[in-house]
PABAZA-361936 format. One record per residue: residue in three letters; z, y, x of N, C-alpha, C in turn; residue number from 1. Coordinates in steps of 0.2 Angstrom, whole numbers, plus 5000, padded with zeros to 4 digits. Layout:
N
+------+------+------+------+-------+-------+-------+------+------+------+-----+
| type | n.c3 | n.c2 | n.c1 | ca.c3 | ca.c2 | ca.c1 | c.c3 | c.c2 | c.c1 | seq |
+------+------+------+------+-------+-------+-------+------+------+------+-----+
|  Ala |    Z |    Y |    X |     Z |     Y |     X |    Z |    Y |    X | NUM |
...
+------+------+------+------+-------+-------+-------+------+------+------+-----+
This chain:
163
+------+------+------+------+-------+-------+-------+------+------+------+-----+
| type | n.c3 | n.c2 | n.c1 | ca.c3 | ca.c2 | ca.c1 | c.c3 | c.c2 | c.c1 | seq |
+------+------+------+------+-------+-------+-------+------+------+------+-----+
|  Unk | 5467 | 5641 | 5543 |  5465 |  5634 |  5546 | 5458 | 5633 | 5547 |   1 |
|  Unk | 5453 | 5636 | 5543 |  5446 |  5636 |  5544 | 5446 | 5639 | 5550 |   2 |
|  Unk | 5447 | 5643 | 5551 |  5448 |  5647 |  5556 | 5449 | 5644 | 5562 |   3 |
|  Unk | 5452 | 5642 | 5563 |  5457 |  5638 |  5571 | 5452 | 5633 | 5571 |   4 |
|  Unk | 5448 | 5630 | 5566 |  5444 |  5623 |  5566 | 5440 | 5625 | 5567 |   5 |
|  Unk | 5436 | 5631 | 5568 |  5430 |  5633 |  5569 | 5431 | 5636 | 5578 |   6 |
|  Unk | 5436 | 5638 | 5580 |  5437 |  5642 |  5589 | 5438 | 5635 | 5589 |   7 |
|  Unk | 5440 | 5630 | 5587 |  5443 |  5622 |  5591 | 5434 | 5621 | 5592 |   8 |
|  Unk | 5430 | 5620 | 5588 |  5424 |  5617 |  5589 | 5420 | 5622 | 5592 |   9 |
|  Unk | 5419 | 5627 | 5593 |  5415 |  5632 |  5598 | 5418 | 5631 | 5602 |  10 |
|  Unk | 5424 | 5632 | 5604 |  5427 |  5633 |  5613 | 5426 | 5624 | 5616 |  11 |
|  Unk | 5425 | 5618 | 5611 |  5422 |  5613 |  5616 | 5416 | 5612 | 5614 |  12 |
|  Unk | 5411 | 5615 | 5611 |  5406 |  5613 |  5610 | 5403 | 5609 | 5617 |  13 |
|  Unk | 5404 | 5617 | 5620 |  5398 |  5617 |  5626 | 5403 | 5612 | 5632 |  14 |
|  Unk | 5409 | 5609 | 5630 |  5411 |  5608 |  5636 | 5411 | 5598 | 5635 |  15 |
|  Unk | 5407 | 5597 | 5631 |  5409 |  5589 |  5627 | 5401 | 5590 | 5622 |  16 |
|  Unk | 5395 | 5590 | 5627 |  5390 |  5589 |  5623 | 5387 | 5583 | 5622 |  17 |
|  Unk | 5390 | 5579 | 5626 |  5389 |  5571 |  5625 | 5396 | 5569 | 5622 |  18 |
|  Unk | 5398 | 5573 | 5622 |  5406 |  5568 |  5616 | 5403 | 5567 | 5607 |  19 |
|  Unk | 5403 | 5562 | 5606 |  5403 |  5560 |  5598 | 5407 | 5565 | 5594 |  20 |
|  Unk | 5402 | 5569 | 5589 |  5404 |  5576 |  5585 | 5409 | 5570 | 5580 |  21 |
|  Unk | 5414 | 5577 | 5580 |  5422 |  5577 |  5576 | 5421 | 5580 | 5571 |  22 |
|  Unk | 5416 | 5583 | 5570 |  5414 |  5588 |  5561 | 5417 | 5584 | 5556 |  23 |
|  Unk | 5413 | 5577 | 5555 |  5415 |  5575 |  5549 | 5421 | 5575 | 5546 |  24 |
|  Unk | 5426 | 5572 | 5553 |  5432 |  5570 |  5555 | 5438 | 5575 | 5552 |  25 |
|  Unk | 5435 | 5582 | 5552 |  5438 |  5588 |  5552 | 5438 | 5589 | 5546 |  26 |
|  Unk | 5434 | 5588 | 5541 |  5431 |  5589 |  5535 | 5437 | 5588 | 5530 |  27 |
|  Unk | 5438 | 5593 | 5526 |  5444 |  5589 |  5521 | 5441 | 5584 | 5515 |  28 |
|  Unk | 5445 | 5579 | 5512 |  5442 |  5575 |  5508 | 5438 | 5579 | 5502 |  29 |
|  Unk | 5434 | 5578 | 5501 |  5430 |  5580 |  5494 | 5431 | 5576 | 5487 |  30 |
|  Unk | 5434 | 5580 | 5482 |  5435 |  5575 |  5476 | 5432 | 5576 | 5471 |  31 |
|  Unk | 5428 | 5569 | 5467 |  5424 |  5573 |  5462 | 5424 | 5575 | 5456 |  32 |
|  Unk | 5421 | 5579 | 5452 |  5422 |  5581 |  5445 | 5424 | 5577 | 5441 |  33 |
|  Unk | 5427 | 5580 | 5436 |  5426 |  5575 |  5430 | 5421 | 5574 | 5427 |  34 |
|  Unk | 5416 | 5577 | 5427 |  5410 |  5577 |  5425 | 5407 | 5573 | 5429 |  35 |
|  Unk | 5408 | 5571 | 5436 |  5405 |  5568 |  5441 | 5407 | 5560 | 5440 |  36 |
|  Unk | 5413 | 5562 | 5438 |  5418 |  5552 |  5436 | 5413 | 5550 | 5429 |  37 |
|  Unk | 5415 | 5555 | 5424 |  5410 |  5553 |  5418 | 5405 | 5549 | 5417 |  38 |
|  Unk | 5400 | 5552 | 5424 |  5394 |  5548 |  5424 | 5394 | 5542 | 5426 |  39 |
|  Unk | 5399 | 5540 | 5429 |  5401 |  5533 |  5431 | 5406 | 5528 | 5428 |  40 |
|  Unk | 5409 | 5531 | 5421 |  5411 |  5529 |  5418 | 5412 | 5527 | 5410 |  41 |
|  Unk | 5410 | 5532 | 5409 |  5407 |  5532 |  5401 | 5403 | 5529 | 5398 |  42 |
|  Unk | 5406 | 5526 | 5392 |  5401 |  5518 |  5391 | 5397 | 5515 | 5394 |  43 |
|  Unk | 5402 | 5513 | 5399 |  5401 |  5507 |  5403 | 5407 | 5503 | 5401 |  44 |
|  Unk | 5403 | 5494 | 5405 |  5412 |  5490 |  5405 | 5412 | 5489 | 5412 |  45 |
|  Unk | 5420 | 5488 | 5415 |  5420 |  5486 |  5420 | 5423 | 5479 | 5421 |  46 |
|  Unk | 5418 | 5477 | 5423 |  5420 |  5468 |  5423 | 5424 | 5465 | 5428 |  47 |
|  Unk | 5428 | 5462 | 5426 |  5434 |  5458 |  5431 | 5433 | 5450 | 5431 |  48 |
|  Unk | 5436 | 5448 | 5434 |  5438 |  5440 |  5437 | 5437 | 5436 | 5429 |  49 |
|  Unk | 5443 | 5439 | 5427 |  5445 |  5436 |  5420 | 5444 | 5440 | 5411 |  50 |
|  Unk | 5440 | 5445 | 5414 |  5439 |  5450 |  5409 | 5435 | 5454 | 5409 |  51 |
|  Unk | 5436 | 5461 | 5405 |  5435 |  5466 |  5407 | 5434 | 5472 | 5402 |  52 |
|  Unk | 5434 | 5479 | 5404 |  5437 |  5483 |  5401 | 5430 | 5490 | 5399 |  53 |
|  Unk | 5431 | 5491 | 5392 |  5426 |  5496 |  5389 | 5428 | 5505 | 5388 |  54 |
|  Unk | 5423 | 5510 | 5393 |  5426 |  5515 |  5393 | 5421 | 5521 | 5387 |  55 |
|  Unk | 5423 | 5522 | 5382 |  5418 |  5520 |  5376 | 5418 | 5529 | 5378 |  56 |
|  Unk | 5414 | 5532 | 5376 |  5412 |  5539 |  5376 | 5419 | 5545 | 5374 |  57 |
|  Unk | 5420 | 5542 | 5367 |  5426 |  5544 |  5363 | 5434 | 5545 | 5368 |  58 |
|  Unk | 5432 | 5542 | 5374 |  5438 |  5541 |  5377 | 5442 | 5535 | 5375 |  59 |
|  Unk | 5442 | 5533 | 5371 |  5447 |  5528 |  5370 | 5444 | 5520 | 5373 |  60 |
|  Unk | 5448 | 5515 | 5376 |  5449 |  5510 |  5380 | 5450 | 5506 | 5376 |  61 |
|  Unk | 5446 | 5498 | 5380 |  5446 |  5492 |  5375 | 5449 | 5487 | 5382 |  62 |
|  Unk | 5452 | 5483 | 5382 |  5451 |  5477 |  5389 | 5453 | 5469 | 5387 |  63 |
|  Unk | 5453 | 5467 | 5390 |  5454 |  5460 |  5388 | 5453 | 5455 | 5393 |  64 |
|  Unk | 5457 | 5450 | 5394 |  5458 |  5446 |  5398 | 5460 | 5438 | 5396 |  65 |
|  Unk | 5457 | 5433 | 5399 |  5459 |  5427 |  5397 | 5459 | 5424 | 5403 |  66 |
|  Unk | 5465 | 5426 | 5406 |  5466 |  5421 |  5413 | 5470 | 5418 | 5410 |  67 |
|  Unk | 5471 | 5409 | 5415 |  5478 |  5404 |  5415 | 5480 | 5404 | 5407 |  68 |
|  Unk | 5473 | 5402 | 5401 |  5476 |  5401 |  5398 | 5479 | 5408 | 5393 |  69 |
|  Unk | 5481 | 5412 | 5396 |  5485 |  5418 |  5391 | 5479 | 5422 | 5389 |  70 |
|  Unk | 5475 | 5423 | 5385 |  5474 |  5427 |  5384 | 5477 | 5432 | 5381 |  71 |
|  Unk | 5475 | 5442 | 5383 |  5480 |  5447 |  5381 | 5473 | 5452 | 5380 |  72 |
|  Unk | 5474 | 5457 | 5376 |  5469 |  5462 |  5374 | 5474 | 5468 | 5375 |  73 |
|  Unk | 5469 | 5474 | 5376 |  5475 |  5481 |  5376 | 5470 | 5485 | 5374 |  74 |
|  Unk | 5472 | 5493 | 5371 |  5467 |  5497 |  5367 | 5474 | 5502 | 5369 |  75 |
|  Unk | 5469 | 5508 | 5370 |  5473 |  5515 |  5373 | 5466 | 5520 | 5373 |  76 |
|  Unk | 5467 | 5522 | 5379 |  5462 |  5529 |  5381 | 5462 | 5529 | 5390 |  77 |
|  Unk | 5456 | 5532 | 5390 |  5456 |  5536 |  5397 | 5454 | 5542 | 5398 |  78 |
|  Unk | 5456 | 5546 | 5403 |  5455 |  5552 |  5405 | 5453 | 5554 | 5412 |  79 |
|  Unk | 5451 | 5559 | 5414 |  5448 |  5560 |  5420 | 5451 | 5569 | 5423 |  80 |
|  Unk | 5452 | 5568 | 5427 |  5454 |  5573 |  5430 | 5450 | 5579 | 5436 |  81 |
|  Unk | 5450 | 5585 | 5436 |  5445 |  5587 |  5442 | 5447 | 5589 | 5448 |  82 |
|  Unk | 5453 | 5584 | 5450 |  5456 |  5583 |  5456 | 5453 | 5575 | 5457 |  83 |
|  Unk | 5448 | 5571 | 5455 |  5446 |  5565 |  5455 | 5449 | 5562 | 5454 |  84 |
|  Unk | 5454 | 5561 | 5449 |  5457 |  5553 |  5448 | 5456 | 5552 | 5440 |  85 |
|  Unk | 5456 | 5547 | 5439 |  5452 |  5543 |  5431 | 5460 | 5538 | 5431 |  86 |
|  Unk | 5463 | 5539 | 5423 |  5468 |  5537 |  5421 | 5466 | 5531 | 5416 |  87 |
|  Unk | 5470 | 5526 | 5414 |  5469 |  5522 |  5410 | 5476 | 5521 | 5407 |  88 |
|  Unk | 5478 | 5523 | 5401 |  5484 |  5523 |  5396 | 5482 | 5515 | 5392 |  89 |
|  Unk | 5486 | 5510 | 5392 |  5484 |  5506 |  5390 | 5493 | 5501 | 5385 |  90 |
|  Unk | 5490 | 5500 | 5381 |  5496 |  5495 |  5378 | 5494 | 5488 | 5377 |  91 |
|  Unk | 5496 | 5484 | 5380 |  5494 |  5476 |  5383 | 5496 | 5470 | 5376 |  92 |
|  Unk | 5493 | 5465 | 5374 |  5498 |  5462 |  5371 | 5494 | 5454 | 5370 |  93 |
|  Unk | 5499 | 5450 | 5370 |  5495 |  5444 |  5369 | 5501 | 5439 | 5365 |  94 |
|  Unk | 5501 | 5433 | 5363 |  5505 |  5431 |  5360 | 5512 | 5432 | 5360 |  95 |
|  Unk | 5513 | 5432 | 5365 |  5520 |  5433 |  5370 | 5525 | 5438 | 5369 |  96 |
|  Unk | 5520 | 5441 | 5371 |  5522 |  5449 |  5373 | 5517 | 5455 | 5370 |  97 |
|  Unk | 5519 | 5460 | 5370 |  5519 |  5467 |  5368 | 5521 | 5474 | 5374 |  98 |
|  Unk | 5517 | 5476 | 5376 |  5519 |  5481 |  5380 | 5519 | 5489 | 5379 |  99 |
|  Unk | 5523 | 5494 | 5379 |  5520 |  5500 |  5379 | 5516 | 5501 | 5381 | 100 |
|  Unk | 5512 | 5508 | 5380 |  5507 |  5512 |  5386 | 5508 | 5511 | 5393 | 101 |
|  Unk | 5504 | 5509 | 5395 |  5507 |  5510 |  5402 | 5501 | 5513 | 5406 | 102 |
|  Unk | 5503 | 5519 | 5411 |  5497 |  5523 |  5413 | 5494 | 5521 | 5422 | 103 |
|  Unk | 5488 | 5519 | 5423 |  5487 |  5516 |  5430 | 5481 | 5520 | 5430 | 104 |
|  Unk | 5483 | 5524 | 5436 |  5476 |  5528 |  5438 | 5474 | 5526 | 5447 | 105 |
|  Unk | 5467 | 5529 | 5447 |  5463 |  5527 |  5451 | 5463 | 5534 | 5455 | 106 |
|  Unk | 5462 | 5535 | 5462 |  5460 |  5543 |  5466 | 5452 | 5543 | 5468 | 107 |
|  Unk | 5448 | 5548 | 5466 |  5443 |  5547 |  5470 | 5441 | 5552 | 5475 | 108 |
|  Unk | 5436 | 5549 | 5480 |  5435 |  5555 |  5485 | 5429 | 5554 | 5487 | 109 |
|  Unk | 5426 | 5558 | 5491 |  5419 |  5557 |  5493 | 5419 | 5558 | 5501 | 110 |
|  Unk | 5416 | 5554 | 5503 |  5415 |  5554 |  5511 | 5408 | 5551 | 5513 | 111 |
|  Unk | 5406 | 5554 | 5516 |  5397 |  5556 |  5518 | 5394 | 5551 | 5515 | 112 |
|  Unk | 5396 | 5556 | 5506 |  5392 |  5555 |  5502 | 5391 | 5550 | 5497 | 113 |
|  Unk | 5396 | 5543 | 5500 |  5399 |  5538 |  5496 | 5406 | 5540 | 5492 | 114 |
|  Unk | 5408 | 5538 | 5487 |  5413 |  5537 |  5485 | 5417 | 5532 | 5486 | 115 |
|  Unk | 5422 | 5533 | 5487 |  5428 |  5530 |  5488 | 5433 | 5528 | 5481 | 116 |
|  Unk | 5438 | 5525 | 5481 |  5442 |  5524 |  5475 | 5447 | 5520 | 5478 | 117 |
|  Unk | 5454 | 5520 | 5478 |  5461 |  5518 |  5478 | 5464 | 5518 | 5471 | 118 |
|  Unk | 5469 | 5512 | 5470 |  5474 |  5514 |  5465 | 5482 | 5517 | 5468 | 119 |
|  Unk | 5484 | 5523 | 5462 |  5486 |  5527 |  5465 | 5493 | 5521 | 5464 | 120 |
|  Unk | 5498 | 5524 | 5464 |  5500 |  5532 |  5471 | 5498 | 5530 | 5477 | 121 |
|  Unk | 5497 | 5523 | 5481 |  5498 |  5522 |  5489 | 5493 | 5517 | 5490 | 122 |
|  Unk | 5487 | 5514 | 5485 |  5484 |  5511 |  5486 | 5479 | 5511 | 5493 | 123 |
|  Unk | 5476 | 5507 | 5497 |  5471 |  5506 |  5502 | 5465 | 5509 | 5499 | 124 |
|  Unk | 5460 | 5515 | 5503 |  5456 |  5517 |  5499 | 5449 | 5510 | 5500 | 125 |
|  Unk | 5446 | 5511 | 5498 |  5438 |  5507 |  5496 | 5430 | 5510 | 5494 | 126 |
|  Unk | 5426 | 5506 | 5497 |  5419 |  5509 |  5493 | 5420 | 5506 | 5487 | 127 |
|  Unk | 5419 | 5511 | 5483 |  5418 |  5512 |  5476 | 5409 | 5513 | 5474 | 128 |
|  Unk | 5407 | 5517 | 5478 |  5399 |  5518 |  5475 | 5395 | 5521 | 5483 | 129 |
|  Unk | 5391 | 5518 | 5486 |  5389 |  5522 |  5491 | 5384 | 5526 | 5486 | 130 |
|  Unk | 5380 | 5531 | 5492 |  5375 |  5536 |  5490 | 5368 | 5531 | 5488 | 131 |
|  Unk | 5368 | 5525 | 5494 |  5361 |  5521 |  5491 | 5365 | 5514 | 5489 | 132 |
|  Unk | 5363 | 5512 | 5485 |  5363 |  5505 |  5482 | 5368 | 5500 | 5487 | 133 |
|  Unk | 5373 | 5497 | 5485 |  5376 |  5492 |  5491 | 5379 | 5487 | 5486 | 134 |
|  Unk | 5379 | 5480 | 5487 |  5379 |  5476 |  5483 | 5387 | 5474 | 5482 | 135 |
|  Unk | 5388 | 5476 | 5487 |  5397 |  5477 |  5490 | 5402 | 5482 | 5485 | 136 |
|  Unk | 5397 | 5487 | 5483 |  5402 |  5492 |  5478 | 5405 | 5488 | 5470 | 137 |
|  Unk | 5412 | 5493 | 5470 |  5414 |  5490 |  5466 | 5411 | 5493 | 5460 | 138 |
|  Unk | 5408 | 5499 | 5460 |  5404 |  5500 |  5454 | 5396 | 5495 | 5453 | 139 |
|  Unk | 5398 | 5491 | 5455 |  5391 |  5485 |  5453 | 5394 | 5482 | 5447 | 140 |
|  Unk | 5403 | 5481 | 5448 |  5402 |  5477 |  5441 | 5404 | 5482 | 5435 | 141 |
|  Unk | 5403 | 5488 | 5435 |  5399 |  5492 |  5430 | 5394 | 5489 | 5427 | 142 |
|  Unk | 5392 | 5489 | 5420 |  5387 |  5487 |  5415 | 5386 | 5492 | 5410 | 143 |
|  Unk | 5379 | 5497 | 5410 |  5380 |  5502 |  5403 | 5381 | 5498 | 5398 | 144 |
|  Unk | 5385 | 5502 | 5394 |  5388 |  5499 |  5386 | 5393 | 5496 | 5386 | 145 |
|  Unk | 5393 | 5493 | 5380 |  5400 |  5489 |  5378 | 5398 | 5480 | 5377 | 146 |
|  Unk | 5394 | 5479 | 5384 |  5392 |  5473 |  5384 | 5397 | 5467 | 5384 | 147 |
|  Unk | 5403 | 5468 | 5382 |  5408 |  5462 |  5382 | 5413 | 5463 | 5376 | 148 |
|  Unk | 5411 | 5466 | 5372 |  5415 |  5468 |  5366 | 5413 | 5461 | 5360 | 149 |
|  Unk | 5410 | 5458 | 5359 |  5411 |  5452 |  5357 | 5418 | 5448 | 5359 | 150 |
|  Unk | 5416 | 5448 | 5368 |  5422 |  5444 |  5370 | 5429 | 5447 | 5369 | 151 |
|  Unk | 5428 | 5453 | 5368 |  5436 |  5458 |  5366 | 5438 | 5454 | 5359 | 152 |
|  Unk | 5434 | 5457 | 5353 |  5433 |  5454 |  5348 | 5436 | 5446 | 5348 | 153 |
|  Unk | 5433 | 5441 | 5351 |  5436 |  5436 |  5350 | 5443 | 5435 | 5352 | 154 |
|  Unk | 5444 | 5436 | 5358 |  5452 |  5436 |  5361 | 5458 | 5440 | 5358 | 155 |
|  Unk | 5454 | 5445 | 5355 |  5459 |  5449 |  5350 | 5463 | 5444 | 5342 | 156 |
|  Unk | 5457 | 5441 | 5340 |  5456 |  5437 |  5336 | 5463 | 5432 | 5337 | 157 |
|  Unk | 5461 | 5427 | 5344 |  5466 |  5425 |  5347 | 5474 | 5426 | 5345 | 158 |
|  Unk | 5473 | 5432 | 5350 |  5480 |  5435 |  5350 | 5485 | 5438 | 5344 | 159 |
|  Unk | 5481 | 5439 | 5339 |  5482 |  5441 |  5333 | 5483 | 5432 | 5328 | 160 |
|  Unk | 5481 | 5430 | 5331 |  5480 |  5423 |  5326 | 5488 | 5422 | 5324 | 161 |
|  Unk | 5491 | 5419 | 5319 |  5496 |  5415 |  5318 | 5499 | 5410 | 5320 | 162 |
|  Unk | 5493 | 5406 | 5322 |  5491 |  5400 |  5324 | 5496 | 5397 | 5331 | 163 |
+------+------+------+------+-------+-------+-------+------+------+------+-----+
């Protein structure tokens, strides 16, 4: 296949010098390490609308939420893959309700040089982190640390309460 893709681009090179190059196009997607995820992951929170979730070095997961009133906290784990996808095993619970594990993974891929991110299986892909600084990326609302584990703590509290 490299092969055929390299006589497809030589045999037009010379015949399409003003045609807009199709290299990138060609390129297979690129996915990054686990070791490459880690560093955009680990011990950071990633902050949400209503919440947000802690990916503690140890691998183990913290999250919490208090939308409409319901506040729910969940504690599990995440793992990372070196086909690029980053898993999150979480078990939900809030006064109500109690859920098992449930596992929702993310795919990552690199395209000239940004990262991308979709939730799997069929998600739309998105900028996840460009190369330079974009205030658009959803790795903005990364924060190093466990900067929302008070607010965990309290909603836990919450949820646990008898009250």
């Amino acid at each position: 296949m490299v092969v055929c893709g390299q006589l497809a681009f030589s045999g037009t090179a010379g015949a399409a010098n003003n045609a807009p190059t199709v290299e990138a196009a060609a390129k297979p997607e690129i996915a990054p390490t686990a070791f490459e995820l880690q560093l955009l992951y680990a011990d950071r929170t990633w902050n949400w609308k209503n919440g947000a979730a802690y990916f503690g070095l140890d691998r183990r997961l913290q999250a919490w939420t208090a939308g409409q009133d319901k506040p729910a906290v969940a504690e599990g784990r995440w793992l990372l893959t070196d086909t690029g996808k980053m898993c999150m095993e979480l078990a939900w619970r809030s006064k109500t309700y109690t859920t098992k594990p449930q596992r929702t993974c993310y795919s990552h891929r690199i395209e000239s040089g940004n990262i991308e991110q979709r939730k799997d299986p069929d998600g739309e892909w998105y900028d996840f982190k460009h190369a330079k600084d974009d205030p658009a990326d959803e790795h903005k609302k990364f924060q190093a640390g466990n900067t929302k584990g008070a607010q965990f703590d309290e909603t836990r509290k919450l949820v646990d309460s008898k009250g």
